[in-house]
C-alpha positions as CSV (number, residue, x, y, z in Angstrom):
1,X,0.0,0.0,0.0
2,X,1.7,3.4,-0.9
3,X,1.2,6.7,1.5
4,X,-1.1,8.9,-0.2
5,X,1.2,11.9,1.2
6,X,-0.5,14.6,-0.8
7,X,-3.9,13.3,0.0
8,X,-3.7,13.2,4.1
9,X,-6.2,16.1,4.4
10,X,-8.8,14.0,2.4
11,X,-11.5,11.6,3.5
12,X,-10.2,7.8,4.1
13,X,-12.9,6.5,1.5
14,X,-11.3,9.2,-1.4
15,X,-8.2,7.9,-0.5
16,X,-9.1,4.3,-0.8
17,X,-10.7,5.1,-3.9
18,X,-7.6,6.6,-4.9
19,X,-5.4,3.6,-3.7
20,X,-7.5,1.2,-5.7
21,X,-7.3,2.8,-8.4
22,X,-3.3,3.2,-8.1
23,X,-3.0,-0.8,-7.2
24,X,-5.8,-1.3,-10.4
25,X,-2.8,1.0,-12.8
26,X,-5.6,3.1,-13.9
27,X,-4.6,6.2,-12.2
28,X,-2.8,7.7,-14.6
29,X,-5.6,6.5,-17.5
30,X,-8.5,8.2,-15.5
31,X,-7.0,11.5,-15.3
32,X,-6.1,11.2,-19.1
33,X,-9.8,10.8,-19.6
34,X,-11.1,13.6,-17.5
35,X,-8.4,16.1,-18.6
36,X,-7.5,14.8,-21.8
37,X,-5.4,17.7,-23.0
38,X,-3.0,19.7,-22.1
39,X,-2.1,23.7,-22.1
40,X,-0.6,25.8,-24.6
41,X,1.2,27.7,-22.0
42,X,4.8,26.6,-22.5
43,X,6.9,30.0,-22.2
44,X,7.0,32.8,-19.1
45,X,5.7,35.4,-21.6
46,X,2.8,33.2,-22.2
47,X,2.3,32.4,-18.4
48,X,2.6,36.0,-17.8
49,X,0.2,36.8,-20.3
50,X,-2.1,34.0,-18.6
51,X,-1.7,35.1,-14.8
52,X,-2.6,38.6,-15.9
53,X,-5.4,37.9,-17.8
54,X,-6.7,36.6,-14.7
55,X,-5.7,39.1,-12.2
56,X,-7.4,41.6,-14.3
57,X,-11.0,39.6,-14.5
58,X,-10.8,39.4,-10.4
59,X,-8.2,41.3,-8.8
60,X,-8.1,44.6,-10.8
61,X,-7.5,47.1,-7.9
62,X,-4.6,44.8,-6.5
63,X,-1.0,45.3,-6.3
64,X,1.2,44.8,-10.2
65,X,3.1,41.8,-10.7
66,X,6.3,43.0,-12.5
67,X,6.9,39.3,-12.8
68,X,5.4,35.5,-13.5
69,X,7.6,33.0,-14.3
70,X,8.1,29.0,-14.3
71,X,11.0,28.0,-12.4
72,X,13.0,24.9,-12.1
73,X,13.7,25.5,-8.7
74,X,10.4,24.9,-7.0
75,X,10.6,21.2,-6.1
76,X,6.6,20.1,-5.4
77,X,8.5,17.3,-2.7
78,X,8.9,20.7,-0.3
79,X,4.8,21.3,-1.5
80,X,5.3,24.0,-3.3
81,X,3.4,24.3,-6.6
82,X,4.0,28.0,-7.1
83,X,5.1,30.7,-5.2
84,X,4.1,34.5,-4.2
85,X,7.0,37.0,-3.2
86,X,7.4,40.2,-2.5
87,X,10.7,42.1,-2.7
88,X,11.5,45.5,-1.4
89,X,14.4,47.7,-2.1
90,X,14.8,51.3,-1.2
91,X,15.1,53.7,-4.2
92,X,16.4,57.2,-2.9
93,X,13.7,57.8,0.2
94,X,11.2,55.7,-1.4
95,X,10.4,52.1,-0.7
96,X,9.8,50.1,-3.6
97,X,7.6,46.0,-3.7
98,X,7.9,44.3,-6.1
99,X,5.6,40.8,-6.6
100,X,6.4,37.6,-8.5
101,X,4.7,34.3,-9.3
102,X,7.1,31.4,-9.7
103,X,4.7,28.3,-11.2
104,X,6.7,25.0,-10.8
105,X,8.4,23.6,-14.1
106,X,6.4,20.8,-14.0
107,X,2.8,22.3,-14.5
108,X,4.8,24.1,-18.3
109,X,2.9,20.4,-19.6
110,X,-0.4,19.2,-18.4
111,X,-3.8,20.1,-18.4
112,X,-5.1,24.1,-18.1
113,X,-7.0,23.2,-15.0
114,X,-3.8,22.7,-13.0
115,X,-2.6,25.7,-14.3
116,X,-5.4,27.7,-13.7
117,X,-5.8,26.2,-9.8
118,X,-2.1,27.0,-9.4
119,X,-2.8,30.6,-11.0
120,X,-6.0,31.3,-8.9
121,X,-3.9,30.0,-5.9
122,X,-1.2,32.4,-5.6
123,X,-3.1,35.3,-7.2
124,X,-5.6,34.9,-4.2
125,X,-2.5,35.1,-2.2
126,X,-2.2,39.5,-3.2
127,X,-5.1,39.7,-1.4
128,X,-5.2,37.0,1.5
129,X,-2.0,35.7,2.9
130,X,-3.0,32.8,4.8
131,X,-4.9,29.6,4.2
132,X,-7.9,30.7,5.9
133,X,-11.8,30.9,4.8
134,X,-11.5,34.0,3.0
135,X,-8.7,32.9,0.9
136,X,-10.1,29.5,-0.2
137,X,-14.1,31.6,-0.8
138,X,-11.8,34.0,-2.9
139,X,-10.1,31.2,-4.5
140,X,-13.6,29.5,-5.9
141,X,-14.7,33.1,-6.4
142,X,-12.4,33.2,-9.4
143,X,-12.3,29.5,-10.1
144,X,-15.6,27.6,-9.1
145,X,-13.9,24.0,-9.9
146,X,-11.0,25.4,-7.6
147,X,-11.5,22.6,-4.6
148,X,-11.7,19.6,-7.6
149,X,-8.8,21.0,-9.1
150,X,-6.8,21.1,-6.2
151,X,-7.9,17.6,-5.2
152,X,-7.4,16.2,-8.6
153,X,-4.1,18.0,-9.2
154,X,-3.1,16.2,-5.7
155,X,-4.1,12.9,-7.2
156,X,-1.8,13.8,-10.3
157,X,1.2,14.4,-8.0
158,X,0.1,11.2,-5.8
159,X,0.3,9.6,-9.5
160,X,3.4,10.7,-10.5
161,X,5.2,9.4,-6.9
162,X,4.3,5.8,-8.1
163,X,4.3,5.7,-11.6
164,X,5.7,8.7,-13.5
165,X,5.0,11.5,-15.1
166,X,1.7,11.4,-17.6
167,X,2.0,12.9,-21.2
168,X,-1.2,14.7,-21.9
169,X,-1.9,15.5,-26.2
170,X,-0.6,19.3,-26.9
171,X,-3.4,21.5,-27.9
């Protein structure tokens, strides 16, 4: 039996239906057939592009992002999928923030759902900083599917611990 790590949070009867699924080998074919292509986000220009399409339909009066990115860095074993920072520098008597998305490496193939649940997620992070109520309401605010996503993005990740990585079909 393999440790569902990224499903802990979740019900035991999701996670056995996970499990059997896993010990079945028809993970990796069921999210083929419920997400059965993938993005055409494949550079930072384009992710940029992306993240700020977004941030305009729902987060218009926020703080700028002078920067989205995919980064190689951002390993999801330290369960990070994306990142949110802020950096400050003093310019003259002036301080100066600047705010970046980093989206893992990994999510540059797969299907536009994970993307956009990763996107969602750290743009809701301008507004809210912490994992609380009103982050996850503004989360499904701007994704409605946001709580599947996450769960079946966490099955995908579960999926690729045991068996690999999935190609989806490019768009």
């Amino acid at each position: 039996m393999t440790v569902l790590k990224y499903l802990t949070a979740y019900p035991a009867s999701l996670q056995q239906q996970v499990q059997q699924l896993l010990d079945q080998g028809r993970l990796g074919e069921m999210l083929l057939k419920k997400y059965p292509q993938a993005h055409g986000v494949r550079t930072d220009k384009a992710l940029y592009d992306y993240v700020m399409a977004l941030k305009s339909d729902y987060l218009r009066s926020s703080e700028p992002l002078s920067k989205v990115a995919f980064d190689s860095k951002l390993h999801v074993i330290a369960h990070a999928l994306g990142t949110h920072t802020t950096v400050s520098r003093v310019q003259g008597n002036k301080l100066k923030a600047k705010r970046e998305i980093r989206v893992a490496t990994l999510f540059r193939e797969g299907p536009e759902e994970f993307l956009r649940m990763i996107a969602v997620h750290e743009l809701a992070h301008i507004k809210e900083r912490a994992h609380d109520k009103a982050f996850y309401q503004l989360c499904a605010h701007m994704e409605p599917n946001y709580h599947q996503y996450e769960f079946d993005l966490r099955v995908y990740l579960t999926h690729l611990d045991v068996a690999g990585k999935l190609a989806w079909p490019s768009p």
